[in-house]
N, C-alpha and C positions, 0 to 999 in steps of 0.2 A: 777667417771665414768671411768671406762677402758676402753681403745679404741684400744685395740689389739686383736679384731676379729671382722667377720661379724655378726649381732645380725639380729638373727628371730624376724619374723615379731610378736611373744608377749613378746620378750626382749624386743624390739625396744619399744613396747608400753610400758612395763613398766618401762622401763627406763624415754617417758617423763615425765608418770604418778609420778614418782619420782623426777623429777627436780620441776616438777609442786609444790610438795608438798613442796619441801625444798627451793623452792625459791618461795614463795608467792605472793610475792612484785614487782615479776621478771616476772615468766612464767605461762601463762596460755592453759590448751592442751583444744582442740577441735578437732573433727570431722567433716570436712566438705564434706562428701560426703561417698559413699560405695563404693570399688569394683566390679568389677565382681564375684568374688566368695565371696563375702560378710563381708568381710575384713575393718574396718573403717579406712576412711583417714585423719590422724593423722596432723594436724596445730598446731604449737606450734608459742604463739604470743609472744613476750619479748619485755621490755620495763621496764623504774622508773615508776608505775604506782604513785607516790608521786610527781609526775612533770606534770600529765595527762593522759588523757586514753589516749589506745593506739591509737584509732583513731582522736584522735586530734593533730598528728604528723607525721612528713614525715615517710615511711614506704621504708623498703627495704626488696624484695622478695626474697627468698634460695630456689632453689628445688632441688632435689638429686633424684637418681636412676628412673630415667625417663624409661631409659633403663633396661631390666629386669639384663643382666649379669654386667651392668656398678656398680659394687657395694661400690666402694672407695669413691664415692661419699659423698655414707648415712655417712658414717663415716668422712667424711669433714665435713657434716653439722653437726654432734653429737658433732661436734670437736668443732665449730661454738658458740655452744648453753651453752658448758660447759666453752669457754674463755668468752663470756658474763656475764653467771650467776656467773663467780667466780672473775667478775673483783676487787670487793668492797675486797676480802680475800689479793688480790693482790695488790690492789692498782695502779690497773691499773687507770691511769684516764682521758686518752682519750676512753676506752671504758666505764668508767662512763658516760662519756661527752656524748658519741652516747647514753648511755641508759634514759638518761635527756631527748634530745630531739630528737630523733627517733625511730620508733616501727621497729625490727625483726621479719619479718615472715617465720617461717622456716617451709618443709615441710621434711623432712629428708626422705618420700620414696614415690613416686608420684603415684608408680609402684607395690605397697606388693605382689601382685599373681604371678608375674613374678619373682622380686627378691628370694620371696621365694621358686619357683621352681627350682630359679637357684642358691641356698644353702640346697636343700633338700637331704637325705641321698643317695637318687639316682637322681640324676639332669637333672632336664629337660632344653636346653636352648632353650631361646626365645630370640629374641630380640627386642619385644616390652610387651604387653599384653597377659594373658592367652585365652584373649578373641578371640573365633574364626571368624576374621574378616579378610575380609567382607564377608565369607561365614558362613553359619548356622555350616558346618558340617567342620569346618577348609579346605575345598577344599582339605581334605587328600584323597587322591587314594588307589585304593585298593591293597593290598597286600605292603605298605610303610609302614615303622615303624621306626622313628625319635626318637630311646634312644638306647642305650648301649642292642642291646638281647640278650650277649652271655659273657655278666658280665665281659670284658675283659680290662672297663677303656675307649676303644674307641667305638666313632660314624662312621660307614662308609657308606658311600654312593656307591650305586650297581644300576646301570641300567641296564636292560635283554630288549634285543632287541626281539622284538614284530616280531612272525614268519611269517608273511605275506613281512617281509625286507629277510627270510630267500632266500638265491641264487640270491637278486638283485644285480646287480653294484649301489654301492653309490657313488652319485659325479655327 
């Protein structure tokens, strides 16, 4: 596994679908939940399953990319998943030791609609959820527009003063 770049959200997935496969013994992927935009959220459980299931041992929780632009994260936990699965090549063996008896549960992106907005060829950022909350309609206003319109690389924020302040004293 390469971990010199950020991976879309169907890299992401088939990368665990690939650890899953190659480490059998090791990891298992599930879905535990949907997105907002309909996006499965990806758990990956690691553990000896030759020493027990995984819920018959102490368990420690990884979440990554909570935040939709916080993205170093996913890749910490990717990072996480591939010193685990490769301890037995290594010989590492205190993280054999953890995979005896503790389960890993790693969520490497908490966030897919967000993170992936904010790796997308034109980026949207968020900083949480695509989800427009707590308003139905994002509480966008009118005549606002939150992306790059004029393809120049930046965002800028512009307020126009509303002409009914035109010729007051402010203050």
């Amino acid at each position: 596994m390469e971990l010199d770049r950020f991976l879309r959200y169907d890299e992401l997935a088939e990368t665990l679908a690939d650890l899953a496969e190659q480490y059998p013994e090791l990891v298992s992927v599930e879905s535990y939940g949907t997105s907002f935009e309909g996006r499965s959220l990806l758990l990956a459980t690691v553990t000896d399953a030759s020493t027990g299931t995984h819920d018959s041992k102490p368990g420690h929780w990884v979440d990554a990319n909570i935040h939709a632009t916080e993205v170093t994260s996913g890749v910490a936990a990717l990072s996480l998943l591939q010193h685990l699965v490769t301890a037995g090549e290594r010989g590492d063996e205190a993280a054999l030791a953890a995979l005896r008896t503790r389960t890993f549960y790693v969520v490497p992106r908490v966030n897919p609609d967000g993170v992936e907005a904010a790796l997308a060829d034109s980026p949207i950022y968020r900083r949480s959820s695509m989800r427009p909350w707590p308003y139905r309609d994002a509480h966008q206003w009118p005549g606002l527009v939150e992306h790059d319109v004029d393809g120049d690389g930046r965002v800028l924020t512009m307020h126009r003063r509303s002409q009914r302040w035109v010729g007051r004293a402010c203050g």
